[in-house]
N, C-alpha and C positions, 0 to 999 in steps of 0.2 A: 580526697580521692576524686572529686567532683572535679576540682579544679585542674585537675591531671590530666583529666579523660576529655575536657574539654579544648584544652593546649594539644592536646593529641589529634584532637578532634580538627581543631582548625589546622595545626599543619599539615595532617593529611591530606584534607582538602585545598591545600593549596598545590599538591603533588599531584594528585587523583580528584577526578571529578566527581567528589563521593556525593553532594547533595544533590544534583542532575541526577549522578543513579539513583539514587534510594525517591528521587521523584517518577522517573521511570516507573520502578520497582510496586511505586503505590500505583501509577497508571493501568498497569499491564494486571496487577493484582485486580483492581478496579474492575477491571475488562472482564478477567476471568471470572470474575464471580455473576457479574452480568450475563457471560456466556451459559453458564452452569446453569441461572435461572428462567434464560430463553430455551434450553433443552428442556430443562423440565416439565416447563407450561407446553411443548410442545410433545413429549412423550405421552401421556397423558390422549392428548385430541387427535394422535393419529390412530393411537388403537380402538380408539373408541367408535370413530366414523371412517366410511371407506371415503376417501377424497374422489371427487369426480374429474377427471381429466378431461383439459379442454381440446379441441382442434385447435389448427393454429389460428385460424380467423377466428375464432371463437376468443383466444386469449388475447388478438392485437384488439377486436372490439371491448372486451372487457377494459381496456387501459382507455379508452375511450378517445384515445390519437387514432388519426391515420397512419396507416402503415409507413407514410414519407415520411411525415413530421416527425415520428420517432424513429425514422433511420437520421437524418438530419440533427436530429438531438444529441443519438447516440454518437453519431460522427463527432459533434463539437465537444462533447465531452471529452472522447477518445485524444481529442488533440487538444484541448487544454491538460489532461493529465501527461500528454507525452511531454508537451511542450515544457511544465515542472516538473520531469525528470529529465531531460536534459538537462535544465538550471542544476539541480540537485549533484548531477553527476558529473557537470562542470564544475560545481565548485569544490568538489573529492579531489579531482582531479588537480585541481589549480592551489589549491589549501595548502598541499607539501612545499612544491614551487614559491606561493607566497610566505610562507614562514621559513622557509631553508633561505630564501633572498634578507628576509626582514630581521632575522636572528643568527646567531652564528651556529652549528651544528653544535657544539658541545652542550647549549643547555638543555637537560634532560626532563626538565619538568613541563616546554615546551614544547617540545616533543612528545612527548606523552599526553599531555594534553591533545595536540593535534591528530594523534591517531584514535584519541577516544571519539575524538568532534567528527574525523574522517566516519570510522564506524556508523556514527547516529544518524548522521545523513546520509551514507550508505543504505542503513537500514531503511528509514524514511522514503529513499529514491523507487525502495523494494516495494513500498505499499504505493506509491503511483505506479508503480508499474506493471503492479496487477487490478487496479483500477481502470489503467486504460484495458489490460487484458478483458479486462469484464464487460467494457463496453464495445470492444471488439466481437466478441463471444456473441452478442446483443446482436449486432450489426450481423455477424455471420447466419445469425441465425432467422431473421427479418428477410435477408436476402436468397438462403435458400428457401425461405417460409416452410422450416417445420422445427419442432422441440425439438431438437438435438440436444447431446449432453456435452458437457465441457470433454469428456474425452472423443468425440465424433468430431467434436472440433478440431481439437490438436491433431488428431488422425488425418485430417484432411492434407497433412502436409506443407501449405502453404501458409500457417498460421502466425509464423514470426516475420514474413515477408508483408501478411496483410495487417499485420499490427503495427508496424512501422512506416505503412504505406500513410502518404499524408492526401492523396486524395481521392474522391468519392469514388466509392463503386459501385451507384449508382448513376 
């Protein structure tokens, strides 16, 4: 039986990219449980103490940058993470193209493969791209100089015009 499931085993994977998942699968598991243990240590120390709220000078001194050097930070961040999502979303984009040129449309196993590969860099393109978000958020927020929340942000309107904006607004 052993050896059955193992022959099953391998051709499957050679159709579907089942060992990538199931590595996936232990990542994301990984994460969550990590997640779970950050809630917890932190459920615990908010009820216990009232947290002191800073001014906003109050918090850009706590980081112990100047207010420029960490908008300047923040910006190159910002565009090194866009700039690997572009890559990222070029290559979704260009992936079909180059295997529909490189292979004939009929083999299915290539195909399938490529929309799994599409997917995962897809997804991946999704976590820069709320990366730059964040240091957008950052920047917005330095530059109006107050706490703002992530939705006072969005609300502003202009927030996917200045997330894609590549230079400074300062």
């Amino acid at each position: 039986m052993k050896k059955i499931g193992k022959k099953a085993w391998f051709a499957a994977n050679l159709v579907l990219p089942l060992w990538e998942a199931g590595r996936m699968v232990n990542a994301a598991r990984y994460a969550a449980e990590k997640n779970v243990e950050r809630f917890r240590r932190l459920l615990p120390a908010t009820s216990r103490k009232e947290t002191e709220i800073l001014s906003f000078d109050e918090a850009v001194a706590a980081s112990g940058h100047s207010r420029e050097s960490l908008m300047r930070r923040y910006l190159l961040a910002k565009r090194i993470w866009l700039a690997m999502f572009v890559v990222a979303e070029s290559i979704v984009i260009l992936l079909p193209v180059g295997t529909l040129l490189a292979a004939p449309p009929g083999s299915g196993v290539l195909l399938i493969r490529m929309f799994s590969l599409m997917f995962m860099i897809s997804a991946f393109a999704g976590m820069l791209f709320v990366c730059a978000m964040k240091n957008q958020f950052h920047l917005w927020q330095l530059l109006s100089q107050e706490l703002g929340s992530f939705t006072q942000w969005r609300a502003t309107g202009s927030w996917l015009k200045e997330l894609f904006s590549w230079r400074a607004p300062f």
